[in-house]
C-alpha positions in Angstrom: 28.7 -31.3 18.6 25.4 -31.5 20.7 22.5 -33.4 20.2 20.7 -32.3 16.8 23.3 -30.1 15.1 25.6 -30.4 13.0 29.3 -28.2 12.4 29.2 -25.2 9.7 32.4 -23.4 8.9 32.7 -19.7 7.3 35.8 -17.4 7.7 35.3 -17.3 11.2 35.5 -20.7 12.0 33.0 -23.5 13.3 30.0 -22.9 14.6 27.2 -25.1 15.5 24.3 -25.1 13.5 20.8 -26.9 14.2 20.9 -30.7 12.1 18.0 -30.4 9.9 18.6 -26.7 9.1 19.4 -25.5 4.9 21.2 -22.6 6.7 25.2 -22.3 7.5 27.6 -20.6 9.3 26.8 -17.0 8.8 23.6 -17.4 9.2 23.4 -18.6 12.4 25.7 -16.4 13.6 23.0 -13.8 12.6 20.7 -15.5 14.5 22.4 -15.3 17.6 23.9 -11.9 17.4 20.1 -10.7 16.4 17.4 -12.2 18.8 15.6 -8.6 18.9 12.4 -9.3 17.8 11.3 -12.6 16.7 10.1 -10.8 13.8 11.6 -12.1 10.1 11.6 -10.2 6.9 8.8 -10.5 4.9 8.5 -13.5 2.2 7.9 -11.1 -0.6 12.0 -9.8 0.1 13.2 -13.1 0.6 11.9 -14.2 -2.9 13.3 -11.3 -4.5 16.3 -11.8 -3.4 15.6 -15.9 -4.8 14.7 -14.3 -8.1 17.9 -11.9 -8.3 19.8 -15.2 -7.6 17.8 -17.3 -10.3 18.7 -14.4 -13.1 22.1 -14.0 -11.5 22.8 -17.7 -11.9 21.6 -18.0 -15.8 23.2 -14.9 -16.3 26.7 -16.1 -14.8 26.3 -19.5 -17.0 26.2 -17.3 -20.3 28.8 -15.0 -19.0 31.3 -18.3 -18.6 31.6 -17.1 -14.4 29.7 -20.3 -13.5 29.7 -24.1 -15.0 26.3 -24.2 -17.1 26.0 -27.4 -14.4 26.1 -25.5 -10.9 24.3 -22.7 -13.1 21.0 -25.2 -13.3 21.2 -26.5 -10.2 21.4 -22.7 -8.4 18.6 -22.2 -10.9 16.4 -25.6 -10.2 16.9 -24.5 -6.0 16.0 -21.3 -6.7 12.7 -23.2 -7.9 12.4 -24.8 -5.1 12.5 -22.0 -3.1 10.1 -19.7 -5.0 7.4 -22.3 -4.6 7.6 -22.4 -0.6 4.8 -20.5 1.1 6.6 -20.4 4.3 9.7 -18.7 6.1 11.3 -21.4 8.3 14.6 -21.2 6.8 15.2 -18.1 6.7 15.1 -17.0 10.6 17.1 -14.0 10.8 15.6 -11.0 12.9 14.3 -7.9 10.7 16.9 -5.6 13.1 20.6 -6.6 11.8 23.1 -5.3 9.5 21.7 -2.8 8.0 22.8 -3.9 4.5 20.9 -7.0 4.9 24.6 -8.9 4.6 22.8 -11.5 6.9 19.9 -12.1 5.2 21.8 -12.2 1.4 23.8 -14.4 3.0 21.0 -17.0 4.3 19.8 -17.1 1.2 23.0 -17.9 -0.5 23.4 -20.8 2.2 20.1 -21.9 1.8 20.1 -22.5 -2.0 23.6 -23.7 -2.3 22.7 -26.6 0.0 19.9 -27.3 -2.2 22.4 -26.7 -5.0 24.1 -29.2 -4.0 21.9 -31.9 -3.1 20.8 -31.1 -6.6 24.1 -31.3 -8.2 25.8 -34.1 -6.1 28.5 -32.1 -5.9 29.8 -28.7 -3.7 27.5 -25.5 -4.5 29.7 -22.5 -2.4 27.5 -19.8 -1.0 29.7 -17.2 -1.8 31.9 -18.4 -4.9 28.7 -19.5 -6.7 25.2 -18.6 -5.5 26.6 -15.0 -4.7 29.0 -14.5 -8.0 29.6 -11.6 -9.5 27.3 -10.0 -6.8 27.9 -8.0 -3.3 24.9 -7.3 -0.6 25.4 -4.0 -1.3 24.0 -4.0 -4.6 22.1 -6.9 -4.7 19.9 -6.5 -1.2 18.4 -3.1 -2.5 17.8 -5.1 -5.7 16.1 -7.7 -4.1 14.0 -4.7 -2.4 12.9 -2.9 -5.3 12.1 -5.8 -7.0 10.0 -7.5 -4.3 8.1 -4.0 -3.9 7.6 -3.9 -7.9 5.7 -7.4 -7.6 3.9 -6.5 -4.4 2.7 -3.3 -6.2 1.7 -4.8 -9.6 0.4 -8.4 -8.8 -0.9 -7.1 -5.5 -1.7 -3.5 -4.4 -3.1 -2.3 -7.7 -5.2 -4.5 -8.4 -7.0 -4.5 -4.8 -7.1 -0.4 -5.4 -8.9 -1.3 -8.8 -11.2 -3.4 -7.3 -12.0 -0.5 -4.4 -12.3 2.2 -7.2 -14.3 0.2 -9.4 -17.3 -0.8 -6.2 -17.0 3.0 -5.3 -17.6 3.5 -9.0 -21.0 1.4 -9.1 -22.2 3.5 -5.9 -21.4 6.5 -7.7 -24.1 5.6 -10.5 -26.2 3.6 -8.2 -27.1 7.0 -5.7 -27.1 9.4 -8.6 -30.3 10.4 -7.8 -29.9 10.2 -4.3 -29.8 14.3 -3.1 -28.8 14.9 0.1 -27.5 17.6 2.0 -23.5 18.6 1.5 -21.6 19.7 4.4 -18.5 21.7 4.9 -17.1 22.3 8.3 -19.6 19.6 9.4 -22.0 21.8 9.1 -25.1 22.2 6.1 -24.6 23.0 3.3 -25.9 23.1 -0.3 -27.3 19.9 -1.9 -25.0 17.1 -3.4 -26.1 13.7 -4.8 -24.6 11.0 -2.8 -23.4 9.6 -6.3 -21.7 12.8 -6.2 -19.8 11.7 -2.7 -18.9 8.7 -4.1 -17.5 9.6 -7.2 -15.0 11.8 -5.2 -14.2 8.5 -3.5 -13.4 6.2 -6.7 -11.3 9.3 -8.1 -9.7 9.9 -5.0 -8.2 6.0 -5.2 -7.8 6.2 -8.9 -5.6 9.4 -8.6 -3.8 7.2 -5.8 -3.4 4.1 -8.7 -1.7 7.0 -11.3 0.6 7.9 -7.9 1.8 4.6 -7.7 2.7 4.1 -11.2 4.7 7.2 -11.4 6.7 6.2 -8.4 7.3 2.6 -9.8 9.3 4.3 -12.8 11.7 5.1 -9.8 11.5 1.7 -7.7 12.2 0.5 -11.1 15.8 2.2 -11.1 18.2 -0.2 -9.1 22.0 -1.0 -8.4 22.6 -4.3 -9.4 26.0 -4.3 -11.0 27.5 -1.8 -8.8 28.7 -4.8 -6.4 30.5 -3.2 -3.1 30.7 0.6 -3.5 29.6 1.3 -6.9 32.2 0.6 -9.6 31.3 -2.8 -10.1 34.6 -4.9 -8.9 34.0 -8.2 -9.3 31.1 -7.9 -12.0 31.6 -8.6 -15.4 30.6 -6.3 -18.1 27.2 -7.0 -19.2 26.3 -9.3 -15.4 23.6 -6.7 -14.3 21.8 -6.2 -18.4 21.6 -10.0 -18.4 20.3 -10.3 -14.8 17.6 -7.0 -15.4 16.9 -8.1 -18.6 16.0 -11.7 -17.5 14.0 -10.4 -14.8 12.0 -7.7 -16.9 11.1 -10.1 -19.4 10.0 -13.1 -16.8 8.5 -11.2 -14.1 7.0 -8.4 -16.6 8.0 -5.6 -14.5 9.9 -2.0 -14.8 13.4 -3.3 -13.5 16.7 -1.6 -15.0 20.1 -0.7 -14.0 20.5 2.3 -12.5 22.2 5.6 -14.3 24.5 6.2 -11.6 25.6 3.2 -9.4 26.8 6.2 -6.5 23.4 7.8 -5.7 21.9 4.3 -6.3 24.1 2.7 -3.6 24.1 5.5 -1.8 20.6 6.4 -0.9 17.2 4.7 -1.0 15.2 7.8 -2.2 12.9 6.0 -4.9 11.4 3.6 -1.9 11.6 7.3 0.1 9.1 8.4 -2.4 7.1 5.6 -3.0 6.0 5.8 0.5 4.8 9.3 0.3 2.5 7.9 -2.5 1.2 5.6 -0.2 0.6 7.8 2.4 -1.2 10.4 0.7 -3.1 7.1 -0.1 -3.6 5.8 3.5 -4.9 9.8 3.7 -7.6 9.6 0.9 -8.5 5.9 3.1 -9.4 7.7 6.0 -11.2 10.4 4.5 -13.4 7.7 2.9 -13.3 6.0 6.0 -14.8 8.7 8.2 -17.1 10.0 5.7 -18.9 6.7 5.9 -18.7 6.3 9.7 -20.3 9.5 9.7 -23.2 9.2 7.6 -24.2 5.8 8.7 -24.0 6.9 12.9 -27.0 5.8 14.2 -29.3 4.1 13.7 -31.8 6.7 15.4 -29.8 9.7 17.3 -26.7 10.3 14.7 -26.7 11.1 10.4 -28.1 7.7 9.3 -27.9 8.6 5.6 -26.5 5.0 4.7 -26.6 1.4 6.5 -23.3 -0.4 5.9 -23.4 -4.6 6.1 -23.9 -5.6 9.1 -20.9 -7.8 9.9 -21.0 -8.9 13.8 -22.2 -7.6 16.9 -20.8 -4.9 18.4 -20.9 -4.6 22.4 -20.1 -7.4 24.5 -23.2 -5.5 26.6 -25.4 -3.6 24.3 -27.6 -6.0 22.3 -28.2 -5.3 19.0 -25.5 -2.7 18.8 -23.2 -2.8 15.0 -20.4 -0.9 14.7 -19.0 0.3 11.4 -16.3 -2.0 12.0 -14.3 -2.2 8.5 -14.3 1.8 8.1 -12.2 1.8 11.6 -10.3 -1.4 10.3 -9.1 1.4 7.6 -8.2 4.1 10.0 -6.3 1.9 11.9 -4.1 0.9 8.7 -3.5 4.8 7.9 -2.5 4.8 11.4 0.2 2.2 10.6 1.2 3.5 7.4 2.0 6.9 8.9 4.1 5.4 11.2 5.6 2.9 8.4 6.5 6.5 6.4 8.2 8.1 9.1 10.4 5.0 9.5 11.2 5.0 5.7 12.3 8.5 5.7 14.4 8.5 8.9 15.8 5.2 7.4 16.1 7.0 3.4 18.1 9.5 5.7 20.5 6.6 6.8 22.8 6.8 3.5 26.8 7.3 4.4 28.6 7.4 2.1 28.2 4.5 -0.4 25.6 2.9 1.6 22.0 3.1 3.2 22.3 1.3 6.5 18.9 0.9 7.1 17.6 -1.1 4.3 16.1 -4.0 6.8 14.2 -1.9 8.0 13.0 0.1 5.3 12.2 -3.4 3.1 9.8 -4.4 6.3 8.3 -1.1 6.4 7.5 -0.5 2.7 6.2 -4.1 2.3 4.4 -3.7 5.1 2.4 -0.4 3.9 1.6 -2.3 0.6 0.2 -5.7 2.1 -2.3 -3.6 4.5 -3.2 -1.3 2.2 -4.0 -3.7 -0.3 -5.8 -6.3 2.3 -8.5 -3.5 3.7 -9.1 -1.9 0.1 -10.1 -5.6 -0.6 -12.4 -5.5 2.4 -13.8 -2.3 2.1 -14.9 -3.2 -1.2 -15.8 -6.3 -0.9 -17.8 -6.3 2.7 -18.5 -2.8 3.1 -19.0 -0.7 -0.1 -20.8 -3.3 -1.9 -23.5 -3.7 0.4 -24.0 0.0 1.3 -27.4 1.0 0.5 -29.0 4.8 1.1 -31.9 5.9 3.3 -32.9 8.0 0.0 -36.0 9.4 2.0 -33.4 10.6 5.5 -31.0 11.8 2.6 -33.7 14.2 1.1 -35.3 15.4 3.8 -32.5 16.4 5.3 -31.4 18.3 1.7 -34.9 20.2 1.9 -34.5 21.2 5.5 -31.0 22.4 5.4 -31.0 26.6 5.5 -28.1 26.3 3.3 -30.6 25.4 0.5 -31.4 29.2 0.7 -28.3 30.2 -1.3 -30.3 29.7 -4.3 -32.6 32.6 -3.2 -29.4 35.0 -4.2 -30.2 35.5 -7.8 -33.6 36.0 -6.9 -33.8 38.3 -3.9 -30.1 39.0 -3.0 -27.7 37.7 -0.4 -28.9 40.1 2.5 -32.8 39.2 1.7 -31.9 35.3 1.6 -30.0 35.7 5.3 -32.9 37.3 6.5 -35.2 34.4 4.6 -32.8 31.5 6.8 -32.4 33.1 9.8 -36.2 33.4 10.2 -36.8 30.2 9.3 -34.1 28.9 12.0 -36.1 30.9 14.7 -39.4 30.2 13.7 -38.9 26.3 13.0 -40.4 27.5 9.3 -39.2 25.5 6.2 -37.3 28.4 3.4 -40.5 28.2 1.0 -43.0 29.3 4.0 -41.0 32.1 4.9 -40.1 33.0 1.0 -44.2 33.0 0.3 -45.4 34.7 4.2 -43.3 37.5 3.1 -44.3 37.5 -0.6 -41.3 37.6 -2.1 -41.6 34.9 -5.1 -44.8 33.1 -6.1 -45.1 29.7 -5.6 -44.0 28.9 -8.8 -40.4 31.2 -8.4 -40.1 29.5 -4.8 -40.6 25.8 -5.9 -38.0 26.6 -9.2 -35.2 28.2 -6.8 -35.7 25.3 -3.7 -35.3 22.4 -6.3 -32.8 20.5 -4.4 -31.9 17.9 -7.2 -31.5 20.9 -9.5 -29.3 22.4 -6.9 -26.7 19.6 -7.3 -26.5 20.4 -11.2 -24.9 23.9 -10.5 -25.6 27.1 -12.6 -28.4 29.5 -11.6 -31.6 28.4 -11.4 -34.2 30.3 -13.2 
């Protein structure tokens, strides 16, 4: 034995393991046959797999699989663990089996030597912490369940929060006219309120997305132990465990109707992350709708001035940059890529098993944290402080030629074309044109270039 370890047995045989680690044998045996990229799973999987455990211990207690002592002390470590805000013990590389074996496993060693410290007595990894359970069903558990909290306690609420400042713009620059665009070029009169409100319903649409896909995260195959037919569990393990967990953690968990398709493929995380990407694609269309109409501050739109958060040249003085709208495209960026990897992963299910679970955990979890951290900084350092250049934002509604469409009911579509394209090649506003050629009085002219009135629709008479 070398200096600072200590010897760990499994079914292999001994292995060294470092002295003041919680882990044993099959753990670090992960941890050498994984060194690919220093990067562990995330804490929010690691703690659902602790809170499958903590059910899965009570449960096995009531169930007469486990003594109602090593039941409490699985439970009190499981404690323990939950309240740790860090990953230390739990070092395994997010590239290994892909039925995260190796990482049910750590956990398994981790609490049953806490188990045991508790108990003063032998806590077995495998005979106790992991009764009545296999990987196979119980990592996917531990994935849907983590995701379920991350989206509740987490993601929704940050998209609430984004909606709701987008919300207060909305009514804030209601009587803000501007010019609308389409194909980035004029067109007819909006209110920015108008833009904005297109914004909060876009991420509100995104909320009611998410919650429909949760109703299928919710499904998982807990029970189902190796391959499906449950050998192993006892009749009633996985209702007791769910059941526990619904009622403690307040979220949508059940077992799933057919343990073969649930062990078998990972298609409710699959289309979760399609809901978050047609998220991360209503993000960047808010993102570059603001970039664009704050450009400036004297040769581009310079409708709206975001917060000015830090400088933005290391050689142009003065220079800002619309830094937390690019933050956001970046993200989509990454949850693009995050998507691609859950659905080549979601295509990964021979057989009775997804092999890629690892992977698609990290990836999923991943999409949720950034999309929840910049919705909380585009609301709270960005959208909040936006205000509107009301007098650019109208002036540019008045001298858009599109503005002219409201000449149709009262001179005809040829007649306004005519009306515009003089105007263009004359540097004339509309109403000069209209009155030089006498076709409206002033009084018509001034009722059918009411921009404001514009952005109500109908006909203007």
């Amino acid at each position: 034995m070398g200096d600072g370890t200590r010897i760990e047995h499994d079914s292999m045989g001994e292995i060294e393991v470092p002295a003041d680690a919680l882990w044993g044998a099959q753990t670090q045996r992960a941890v050498q046959n994984f060194p690919i990229s220093g990067q562990r799973l995330p804490l929010s999987l690691i703690k659902g797999l602790v809170w499958v455990k903590w059910a899965a211990a009570r449960t096995n207690a009531t169930l007469g699989i486990l003594e109602t002592s090593v039941s409490q002390a699985i439970v009190e470590a499981c404690e323990e663990v939950l309240a740790w805000t860090n990953d230390d013990q739990f070092p395994i590389d997010i590239y290994q089996t892909g039925s995260g074996t190796s990482s049910n496993m750590n956990v398994n060693e981790v609490l049953a030597h806490l188990a045991s410290a508790h108990l003063g007595r032998e806590v077995l990894p495998n005979d106790h912490v992991n009764a009545s359970q296999s990987s196979n069903d119980v990592f996917p558990t531990a994935l849907h369940l983590g995701v379920l909290l991350e989206l509740t306690k987490v993601l929704v609420p940050a998209l609430s929060r984004l909606a709701e400042s987008l919300e207060s713009k909305a009514d804030e620059f209601a009587g803000v006219v501007k010019s609308g665009r389409t194909h980035l070029m004029d067109a007819t009169p909006i209110t920015l309120g108008q833009e904005f409100s297109g914004y909060a319903a876009a991420i509100r649409k995104a909320i009611a997305r998410i919650e429909i896909a949760k109703d299928d995260v919710g499904e998982v195959p807990l029970g189902g132990t190796a391959v499906g037919t449950g050998l192993n569990a006892p009749p009633g393990f996985a209702d007791g465990v769910l059941t526990t967990l619904r009622e403690h953690l307040g979220v949508p968990i059940r077992e799933a109707e057919n343990h073969f398709e649930a062990h078998g493929a990972r298609d409710g995380i699959v289309s979760l992350s399609g809901a978050l990407k047609t998220l991360a694609m209503g993000y960047y269309k808010i993102a570059n709708d603001l970039r664009w109409m704050s450009s400036g501050p004297r040769c581009g739109l310079g409708e709206i001035h975001l917060p000015d958060l830090q400088p933005g040249s290391s050689i142009m003085p003065g220079k800002v940059n619309p830094v937390v709208p690019e933050a956001m495209c970046q993200v989509v960026a990454r949850v693009v890529g995050n998507d691609a990897t859950i659905a080549f992963g979601g295509a990964a299910g021979n057989f009775e098993l997804n092999v890629m679970q690892p992977i698609i955990g990290v990836a999923v979890l991943d999409s949720i944290h950034i999309l929840a951290t910049i919705a909380e900084a585009m609301a709270d350092k960005c959208v909040s402080g936006i205000v509107a250049n009301v007098e650019r934002c109208r002036t540019y509604a008045l001298s858009s030629p599109s503005i002219g469409t409201s000449l149709n009911p009262y001179i005809g579509y040829e007649q306004a074309a005519k009306v515009i394209k003089e105007a263009l090649a004359t540097d004339k506003d509309l109403r000069t044109v209209v009155l030089e050629k006498g076709l409206l009085t002033e009084a018509e002219v001034d009722v059918a270039l009411d921009v404001m009135a514009m952005t109500k629709g109908g006909i203007i008479r």
